[in-house]
C-alpha positions as CSV (number, residue, x, y, z in Angstrom):
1,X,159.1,-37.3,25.4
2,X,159.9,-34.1,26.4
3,X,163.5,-32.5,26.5
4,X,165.3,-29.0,25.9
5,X,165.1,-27.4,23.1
6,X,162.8,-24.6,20.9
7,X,160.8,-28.5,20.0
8,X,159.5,-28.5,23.6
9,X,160.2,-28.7,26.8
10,X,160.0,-30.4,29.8
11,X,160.2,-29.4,33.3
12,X,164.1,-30.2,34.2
13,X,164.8,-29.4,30.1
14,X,163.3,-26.1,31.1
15,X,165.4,-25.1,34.1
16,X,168.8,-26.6,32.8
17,X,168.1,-24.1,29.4
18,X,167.2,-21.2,31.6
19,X,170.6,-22.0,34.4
20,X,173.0,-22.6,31.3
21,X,171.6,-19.2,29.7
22,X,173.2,-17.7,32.9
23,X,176.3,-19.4,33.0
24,X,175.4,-21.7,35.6
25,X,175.7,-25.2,34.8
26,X,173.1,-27.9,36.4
27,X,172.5,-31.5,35.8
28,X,170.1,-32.2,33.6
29,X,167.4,-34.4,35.3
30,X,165.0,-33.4,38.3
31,X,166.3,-35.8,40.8
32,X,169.9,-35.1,40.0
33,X,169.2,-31.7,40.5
34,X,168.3,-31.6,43.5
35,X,171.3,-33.2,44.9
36,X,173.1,-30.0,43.6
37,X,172.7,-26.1,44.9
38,X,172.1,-25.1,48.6
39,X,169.1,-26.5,50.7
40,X,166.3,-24.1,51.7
41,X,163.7,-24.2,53.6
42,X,160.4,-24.3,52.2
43,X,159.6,-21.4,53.9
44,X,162.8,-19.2,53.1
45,X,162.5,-19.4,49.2
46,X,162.7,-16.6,47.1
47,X,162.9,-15.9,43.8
48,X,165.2,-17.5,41.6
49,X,164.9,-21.1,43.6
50,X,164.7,-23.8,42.0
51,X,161.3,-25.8,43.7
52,X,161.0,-29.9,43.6
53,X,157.6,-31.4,43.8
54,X,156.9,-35.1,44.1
55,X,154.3,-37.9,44.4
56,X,154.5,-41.5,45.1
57,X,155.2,-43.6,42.6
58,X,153.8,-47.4,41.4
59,X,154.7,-48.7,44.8
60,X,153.4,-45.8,47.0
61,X,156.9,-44.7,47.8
62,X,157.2,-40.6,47.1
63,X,159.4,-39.6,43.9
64,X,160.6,-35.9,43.3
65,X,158.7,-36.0,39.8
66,X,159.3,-32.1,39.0
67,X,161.1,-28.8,39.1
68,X,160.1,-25.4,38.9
69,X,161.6,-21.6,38.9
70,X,160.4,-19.6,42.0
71,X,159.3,-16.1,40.3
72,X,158.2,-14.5,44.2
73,X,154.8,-13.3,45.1
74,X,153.9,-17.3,45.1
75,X,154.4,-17.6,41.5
76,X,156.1,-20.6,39.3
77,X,157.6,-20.5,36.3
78,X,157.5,-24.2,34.8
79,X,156.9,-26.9,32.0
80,X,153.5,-28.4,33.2
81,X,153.7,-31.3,30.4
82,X,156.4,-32.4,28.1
83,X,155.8,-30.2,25.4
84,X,156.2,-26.7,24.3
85,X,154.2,-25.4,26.5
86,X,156.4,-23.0,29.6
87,X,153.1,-21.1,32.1
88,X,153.3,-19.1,34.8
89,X,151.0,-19.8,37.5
90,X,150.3,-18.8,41.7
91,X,151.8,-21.9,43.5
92,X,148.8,-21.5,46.7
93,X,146.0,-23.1,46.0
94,X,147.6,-25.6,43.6
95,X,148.3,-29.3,43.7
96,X,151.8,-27.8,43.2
97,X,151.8,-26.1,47.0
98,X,150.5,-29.5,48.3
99,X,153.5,-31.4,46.5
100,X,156.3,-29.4,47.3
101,X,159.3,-30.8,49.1
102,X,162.3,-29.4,48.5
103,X,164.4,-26.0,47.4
104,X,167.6,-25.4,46.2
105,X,169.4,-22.2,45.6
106,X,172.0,-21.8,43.0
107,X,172.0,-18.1,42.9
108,X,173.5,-15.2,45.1
C-alpha cells in the first residue's frame, strides 16, 4: 500500500505532500480531492492543476482512480505505482491523455 511519506508514495500521498509543502491544505484521497479546488476545463489547464484520471471499475462503471500535477508543455508530474517511485512524463500520447476527466485548480 502506498501512502505519503520519504517510504513511498502514492499518487494522492504525492499531491497532498507537495499542496501541504505550500501551505495549502487538500484532502487526502483522489476522489475527495476532486470535490475540492475550482473546475477547469480540460482544455484550460495549466500548470500547477491538479489532473484526475479514471477507468471503470469491476462493474464497468468509471472511477477517478488517479491524480496528477500539471507541469505545462503537456507534462505530469505523478506517482505511477504505489511506491517510491515520483516520474515525470508528456501526458499526449499516453494512456494518461485518453483517461483524463477532470481538473481542478487550487492555485492563483
Amino acid at each position: 500500500m502506498g501512502g505519503n511519506s520519504s517510504f513511498g508514495y502514492d499518487c494522492s500521498g504525492l499531491v497532498h505532500s507537495l499542496f501541504a509543502a505550500v501551505g495549502i491544505a487538500l484532502p487526502r484521497d483522489a476522489g475527495d480531492q476532486l470535490a475540492s479546488g475550482t473546475r477547469v476545463a480540460l482544455e484550460a489547464r495549466r500548470a500547477g492543476d491538479l489532473l484526475y484520471f479514471e477507468k471503470p471499475d469491476a462493474s464497468g462503471r468509471p472511477v477517478v482512480d488517479h491524480v496528477g500535477l500539471y507541469l505545462g508543455d503537456d507534462t505530469l508530474l505523478h506517482a505511477p505505482t504505489n511506491n517510491a517511485r515520483v516520474e515525470r512524463r508528456r501526458l499526449s500520447g499516453s494512456h494518461y491523455a485518453e483517461q483524463l476527466c477532470a481538473v481542478r485548480r487550487h492555485l492563483d
